[in-house]
C-alpha positions as CSV (number, residue, x, y, z in Angstrom):
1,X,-8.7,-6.9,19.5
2,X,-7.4,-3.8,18.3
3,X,-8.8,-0.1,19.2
4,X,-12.1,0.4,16.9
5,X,-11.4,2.7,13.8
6,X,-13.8,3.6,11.0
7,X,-14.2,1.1,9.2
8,X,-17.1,2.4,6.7
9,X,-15.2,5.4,6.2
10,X,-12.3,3.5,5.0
11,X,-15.0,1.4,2.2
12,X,-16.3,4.7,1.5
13,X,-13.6,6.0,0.8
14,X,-12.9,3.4,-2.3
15,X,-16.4,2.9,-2.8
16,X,-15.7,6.2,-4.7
17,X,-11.7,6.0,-5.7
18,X,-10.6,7.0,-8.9
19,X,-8.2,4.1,-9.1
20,X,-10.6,1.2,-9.7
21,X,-11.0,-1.5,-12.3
22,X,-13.7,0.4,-14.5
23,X,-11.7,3.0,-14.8
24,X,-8.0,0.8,-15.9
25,X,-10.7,-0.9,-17.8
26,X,-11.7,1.9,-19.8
27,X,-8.2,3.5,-20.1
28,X,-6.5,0.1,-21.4
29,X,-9.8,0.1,-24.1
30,X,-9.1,3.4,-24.9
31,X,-5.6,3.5,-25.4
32,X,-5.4,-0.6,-26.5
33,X,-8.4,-1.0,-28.4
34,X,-9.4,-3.8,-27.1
35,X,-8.7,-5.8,-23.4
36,X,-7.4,-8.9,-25.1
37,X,-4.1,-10.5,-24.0
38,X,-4.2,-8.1,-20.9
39,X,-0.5,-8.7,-18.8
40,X,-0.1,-7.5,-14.6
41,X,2.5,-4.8,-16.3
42,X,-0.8,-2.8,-18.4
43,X,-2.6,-3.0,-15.4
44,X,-0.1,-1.3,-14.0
45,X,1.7,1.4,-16.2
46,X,-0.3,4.6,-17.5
47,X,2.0,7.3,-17.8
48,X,-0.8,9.9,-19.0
49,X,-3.1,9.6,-15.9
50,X,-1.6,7.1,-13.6
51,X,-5.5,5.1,-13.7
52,X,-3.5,2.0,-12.5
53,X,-3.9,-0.6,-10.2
54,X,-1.0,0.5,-8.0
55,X,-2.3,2.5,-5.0
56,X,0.9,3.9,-3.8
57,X,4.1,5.7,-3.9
58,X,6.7,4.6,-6.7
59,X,4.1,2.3,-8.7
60,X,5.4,-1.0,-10.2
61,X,9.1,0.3,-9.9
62,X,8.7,0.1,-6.4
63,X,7.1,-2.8,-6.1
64,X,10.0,-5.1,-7.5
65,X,12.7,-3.1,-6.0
66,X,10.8,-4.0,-2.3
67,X,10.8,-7.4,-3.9
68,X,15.0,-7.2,-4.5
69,X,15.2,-6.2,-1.6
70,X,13.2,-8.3,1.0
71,X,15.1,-11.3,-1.7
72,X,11.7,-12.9,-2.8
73,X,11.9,-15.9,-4.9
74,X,9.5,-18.8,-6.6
75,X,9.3,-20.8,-3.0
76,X,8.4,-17.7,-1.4
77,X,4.9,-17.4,0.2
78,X,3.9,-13.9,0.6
79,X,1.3,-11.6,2.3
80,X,0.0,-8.7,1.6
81,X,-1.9,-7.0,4.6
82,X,-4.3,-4.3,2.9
83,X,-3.9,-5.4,-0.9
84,X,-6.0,-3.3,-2.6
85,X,-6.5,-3.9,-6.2
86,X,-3.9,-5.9,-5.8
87,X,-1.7,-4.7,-7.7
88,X,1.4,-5.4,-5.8
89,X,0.3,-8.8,-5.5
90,X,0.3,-9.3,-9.1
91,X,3.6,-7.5,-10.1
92,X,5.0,-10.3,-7.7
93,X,3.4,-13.5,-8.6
94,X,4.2,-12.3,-12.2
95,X,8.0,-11.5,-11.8
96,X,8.4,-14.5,-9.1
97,X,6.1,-17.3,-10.2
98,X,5.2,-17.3,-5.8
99,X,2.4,-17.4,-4.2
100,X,0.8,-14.2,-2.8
101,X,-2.3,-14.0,-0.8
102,X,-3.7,-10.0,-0.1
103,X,-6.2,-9.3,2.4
104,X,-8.4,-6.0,2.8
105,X,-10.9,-4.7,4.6
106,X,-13.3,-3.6,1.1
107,X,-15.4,-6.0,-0.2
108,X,-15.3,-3.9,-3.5
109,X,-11.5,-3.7,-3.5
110,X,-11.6,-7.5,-3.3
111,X,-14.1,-8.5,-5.4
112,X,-11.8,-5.9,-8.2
113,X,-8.7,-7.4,-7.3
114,X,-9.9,-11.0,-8.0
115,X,-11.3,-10.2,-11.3
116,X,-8.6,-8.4,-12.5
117,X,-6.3,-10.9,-11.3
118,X,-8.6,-13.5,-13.4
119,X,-8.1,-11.5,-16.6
120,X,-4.5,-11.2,-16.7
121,X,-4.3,-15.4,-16.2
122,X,-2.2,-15.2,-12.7
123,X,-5.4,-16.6,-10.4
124,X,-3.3,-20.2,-9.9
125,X,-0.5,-17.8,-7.9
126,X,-2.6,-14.9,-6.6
127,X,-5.5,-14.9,-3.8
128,X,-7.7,-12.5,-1.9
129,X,-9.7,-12.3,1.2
130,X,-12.3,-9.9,2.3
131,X,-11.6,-9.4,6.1
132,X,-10.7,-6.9,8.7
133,X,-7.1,-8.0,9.7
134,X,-6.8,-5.6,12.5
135,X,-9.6,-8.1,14.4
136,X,-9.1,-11.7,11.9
137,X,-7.4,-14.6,13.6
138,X,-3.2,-14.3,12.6
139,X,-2.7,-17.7,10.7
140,X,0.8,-18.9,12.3
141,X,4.1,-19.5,11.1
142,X,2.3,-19.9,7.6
143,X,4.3,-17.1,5.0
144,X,7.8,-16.4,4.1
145,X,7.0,-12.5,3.5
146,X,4.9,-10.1,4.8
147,X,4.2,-7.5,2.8
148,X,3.0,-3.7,3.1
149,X,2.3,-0.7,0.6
150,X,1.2,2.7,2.2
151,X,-1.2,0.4,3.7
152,X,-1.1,0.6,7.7
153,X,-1.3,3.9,8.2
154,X,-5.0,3.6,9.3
155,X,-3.8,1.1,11.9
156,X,-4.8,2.9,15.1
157,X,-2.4,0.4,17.7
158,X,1.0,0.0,15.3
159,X,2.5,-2.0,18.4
160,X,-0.3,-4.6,18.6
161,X,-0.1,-4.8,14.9
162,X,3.2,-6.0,14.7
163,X,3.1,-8.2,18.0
164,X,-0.2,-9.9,15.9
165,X,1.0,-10.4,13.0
166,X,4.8,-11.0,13.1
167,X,3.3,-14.6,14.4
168,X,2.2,-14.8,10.5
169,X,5.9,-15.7,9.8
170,X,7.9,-18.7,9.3
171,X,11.6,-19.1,10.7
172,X,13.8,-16.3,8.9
173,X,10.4,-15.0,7.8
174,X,10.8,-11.0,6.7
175,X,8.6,-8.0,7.1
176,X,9.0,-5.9,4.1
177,X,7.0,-2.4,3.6
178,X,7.0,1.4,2.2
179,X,5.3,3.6,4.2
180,X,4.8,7.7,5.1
181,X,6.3,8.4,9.0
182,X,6.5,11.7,10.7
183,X,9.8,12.9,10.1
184,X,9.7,15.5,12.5
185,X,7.3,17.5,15.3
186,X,5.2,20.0,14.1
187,X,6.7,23.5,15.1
188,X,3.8,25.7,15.1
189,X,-0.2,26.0,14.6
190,X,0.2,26.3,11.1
191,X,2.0,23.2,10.8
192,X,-0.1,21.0,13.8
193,X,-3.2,21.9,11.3
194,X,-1.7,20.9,8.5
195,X,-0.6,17.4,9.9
196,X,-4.3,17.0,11.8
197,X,-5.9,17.6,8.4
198,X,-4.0,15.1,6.7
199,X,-4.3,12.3,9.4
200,X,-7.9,12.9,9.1
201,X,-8.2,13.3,5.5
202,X,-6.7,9.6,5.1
203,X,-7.7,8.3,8.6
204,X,-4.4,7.8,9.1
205,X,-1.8,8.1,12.6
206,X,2.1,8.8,11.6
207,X,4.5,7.4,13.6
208,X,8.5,7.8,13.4
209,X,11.1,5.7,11.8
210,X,12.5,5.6,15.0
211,X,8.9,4.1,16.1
212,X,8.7,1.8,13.5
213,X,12.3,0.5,14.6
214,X,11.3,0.4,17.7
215,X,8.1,-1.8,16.9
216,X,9.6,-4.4,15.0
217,X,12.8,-4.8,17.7
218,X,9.9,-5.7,20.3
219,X,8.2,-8.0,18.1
220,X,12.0,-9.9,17.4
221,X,12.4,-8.5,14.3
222,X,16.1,-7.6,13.2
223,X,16.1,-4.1,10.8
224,X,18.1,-5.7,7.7
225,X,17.3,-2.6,5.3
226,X,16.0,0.9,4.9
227,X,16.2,3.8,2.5
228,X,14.3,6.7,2.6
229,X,12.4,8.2,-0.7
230,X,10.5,11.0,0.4
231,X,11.5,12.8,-2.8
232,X,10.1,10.2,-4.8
233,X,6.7,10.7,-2.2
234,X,6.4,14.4,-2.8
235,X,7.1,14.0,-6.8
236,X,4.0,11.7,-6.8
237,X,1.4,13.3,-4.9
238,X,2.4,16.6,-6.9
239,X,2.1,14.5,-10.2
240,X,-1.7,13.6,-8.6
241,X,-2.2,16.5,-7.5
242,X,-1.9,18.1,-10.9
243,X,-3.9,15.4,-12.3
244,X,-6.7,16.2,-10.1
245,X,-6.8,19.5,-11.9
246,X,-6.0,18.4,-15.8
247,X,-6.6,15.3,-16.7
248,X,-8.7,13.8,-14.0
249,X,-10.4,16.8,-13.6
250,X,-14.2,15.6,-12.7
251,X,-13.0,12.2,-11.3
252,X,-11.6,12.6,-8.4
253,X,-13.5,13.1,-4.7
254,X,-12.5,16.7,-3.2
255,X,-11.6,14.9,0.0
256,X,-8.9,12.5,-2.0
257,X,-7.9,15.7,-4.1
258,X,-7.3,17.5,-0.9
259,X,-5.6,14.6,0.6
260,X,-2.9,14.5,-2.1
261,X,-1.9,18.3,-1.9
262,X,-1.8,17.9,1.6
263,X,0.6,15.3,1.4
264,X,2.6,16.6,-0.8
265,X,3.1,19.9,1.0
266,X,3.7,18.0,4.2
267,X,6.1,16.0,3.0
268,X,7.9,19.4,1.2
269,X,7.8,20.7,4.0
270,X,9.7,17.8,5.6
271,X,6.8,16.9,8.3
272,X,6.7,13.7,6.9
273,X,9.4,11.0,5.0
274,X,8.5,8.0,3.2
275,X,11.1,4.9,4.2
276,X,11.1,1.1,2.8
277,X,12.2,-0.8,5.5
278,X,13.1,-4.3,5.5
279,X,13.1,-6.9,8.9
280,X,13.8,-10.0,9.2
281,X,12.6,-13.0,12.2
282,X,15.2,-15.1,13.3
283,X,15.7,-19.1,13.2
């Protein structure tokens, strides 16, 4: 089993977040009228106050460019380790007809996921499960993808994360997933605080690219594509940011406020990237 981490912290912490199905609930009846004939794409597109169900960097745009390029199609099984809302999982099953399966640690974030998964019609293609995969038996050889959005950063033991779970895959299987590294040390007090406040803020541990690399050459795992979009990371935690302060003023948590300046001035500052990296299990 993996090092213990706060668990309950990490429910609490979406026990509270602003990006929950009450609140795309009442923005779609707000701005639609009325929640008939809701599709996976208005769940997931609000350019006034980004209430979506995509809890990450780059939205649904990112989600089907990861999809181009991890090459998912209709036979494709694919998991999502720390789904959410499950947003990802339903811009996929939706653009793919495959199945997708997310698993998460919040029995809230689970219980939203399914029933906003039940409204937009995709519950034939799209599954959740309420369980704590750092410590869950790894189900082997079963999926085609495994999938990742800004969503392992809690994991304390990265190495025994991607031993575990890179058993998950079939042959040719492929790891695909966006995530915030450290791009560089810190050079002074100023900047060691800053990066200890973040990591704390989102219970969180950065590692390198170079780590990550690293990781997933251990585990077998051949690198078959990266790109780095930390500009696209800063752009959206100063877009929150400013939210924070306009139009969610009153709805957001001062700890998750604080959380998205922090990570946008780290990532200005060029303390941490954001990469999508894509790896791929042989025969």
């Amino acid at each position: 089993m993996l090092q213990d981490y706060d668990k309950n912290r990490i429910r609490g912490v979406f026990a509270v977040h602003p990006f929950s199905e009450q609140n795309i609930l009442e923005r779609l009846r707000r701005t639609n009228g009325s929640l008939d004939g809701l599709t996976a794409t208005d769940l997931a597109i609000d350019e006034a106050t980004e209430l979506t169900d995509q809890n990450h960097v780059g939205g649904m745009r990112f989600v089907l460019e990861l999809a181009e390029a991890v090459g998912i199609d209709n036979e494709h099984s694919v998991l999502d380790l720390g789904c959410g809302l499950g947003g990802s999982a339903r811009i996929i099953a939706a653009s793919y007809g495959c199945q997708v399966h997310g698993i998460d640690v919040s029995d809230k974030r689970c219980r939203e996921a399914e029933s906003l998964t039940s409204r937009v019609g995709l519950s034939h293609l799209v599954s959740f499960e309420c369980n704590d995969f750092l410590a869950m038996d790894v189900p082997a050889s079963r999926y085609d993808i495994l999938w990742g959005q800004g969503a392992w950063l809690q994991i304390p033991d990265k190495r025994e994360f991607v031993n575990r779970w890179s058993a998950c895959l079939a042959k040719r299987g492929r790891v695909a997933f966006e995530h915030a590294c450290l791009a560089r040390p810190a050079r002074n007090a100023s900047e060691e605080a800053q990066l200890a406040d973040l990591q704390s803020l989102w219970q969180a541990r950065f590692i390198g690219l170079r780590d990550w690399l690293d990781l997933l050459a251990a585990a077998g795992l051949t690198s078959a594509h990266q790109e780095d979009h930390t500009r696209m990371f800063v752009d959206y935690y100063a877009r929150l940011a400013e939210l924070a302060e306009t139009e969610l003023a009153g709805r957001v948590a001062a700890a998750e406020s604080e959380g998205w300046r922090k990570a946008r001035d780290c990532a200005a500052a060029g303390l941490i990237s954001y990469v999508r990296l894509v790896a791929e299990k042989p025969d």
